[in-house]
Residue, then its C-alpha position, 0 to 999 in steps of 0.5 A: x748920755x741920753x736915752x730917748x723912748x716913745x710910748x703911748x699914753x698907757x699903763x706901761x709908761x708907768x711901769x717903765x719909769x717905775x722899773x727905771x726908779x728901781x734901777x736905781x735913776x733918780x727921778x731928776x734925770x727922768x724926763x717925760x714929756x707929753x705931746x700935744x694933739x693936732x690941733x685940727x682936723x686934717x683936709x679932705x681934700x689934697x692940695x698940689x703941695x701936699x698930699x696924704x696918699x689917700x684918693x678920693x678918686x678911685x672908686x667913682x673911676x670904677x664906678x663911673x666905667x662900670x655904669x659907662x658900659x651898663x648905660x651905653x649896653x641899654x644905651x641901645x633900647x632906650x631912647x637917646x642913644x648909647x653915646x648919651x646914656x653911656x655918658x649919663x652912666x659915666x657922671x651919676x657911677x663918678x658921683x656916687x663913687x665919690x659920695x662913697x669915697x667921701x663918707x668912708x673917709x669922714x668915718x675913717x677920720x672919726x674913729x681914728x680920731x677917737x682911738x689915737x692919742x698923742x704919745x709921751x717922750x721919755x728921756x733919760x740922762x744915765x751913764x754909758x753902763x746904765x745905757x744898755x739896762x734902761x734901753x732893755x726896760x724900755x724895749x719890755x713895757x712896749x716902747x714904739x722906738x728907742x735911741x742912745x745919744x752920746 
């Protein structure tokens, strides 16, 4: 029987496997085995295939209809008309929601690249009464997720 955890790179993964060790498991059936980081950045932009739920899109809309109605209201002293300033609010309100959407997301990406490491999988090979003692141990030093396999 197998019992698989994963764990952050943390003092608790230490005090697992050591709790484990006290339990009585040898350290030959206790495997820990870390995983490898992306190797590079993600895309900014979504392709037809793939997609992250993340849009770019979203606030140079609002932008861009916030300024519609704001340059075709002025639209009608300045000269030009209300069509063409209208217009003109429509692309510069897009463009500086874009910008903005673009520049969250490139910070966004930099802190979570910074604060995210990669995760370790344990895995245990215990007898089916060990099972339900080592998924325990797991579950107390903060385990994102365990499973028993037969």
């Amino acid at each position: 029987m197998h019992v698989i955890a994963s764990f952050d790179h943390s003092i608790y993964l230490e005090l697992a496997i050591t709790a484990l060790e006290e339990l009585g498991i040898p350290k030959e059936r206790i495997y820990a085995v870390p995983l490898q980081e992306r190797p590079k950045k993600p895309k900014m932009f979504d392709s037809i295939n793939s997609s992250d739920g993340i849009s770019l899109f979203d606030a140079g809309v609002a932008l861009a209809t916030a300024c519609t109605v704001i340059g075709s209201s002025y639209g009608f002293i300045l000269k030009g008309g209300a069509i063409l300033w209208g217009i003109i609010g429509a692309v510069v309100g897009f463009l500086i929601g874009f910008i903005i959407d673009i520049l969250h997301q490139k910070k966004t990406a930099i802190t979570k690249a910074k604060t995210k490491k990669s995760e370790v999988i344990i895995l245990v090979t215990c007898a089916h009464e060990e099972a339900k003692h080592i998924q325990e141990v797991f579950w107390e030093h903060l385990a994102f997720g365990v499973a028993v396999c037969d």
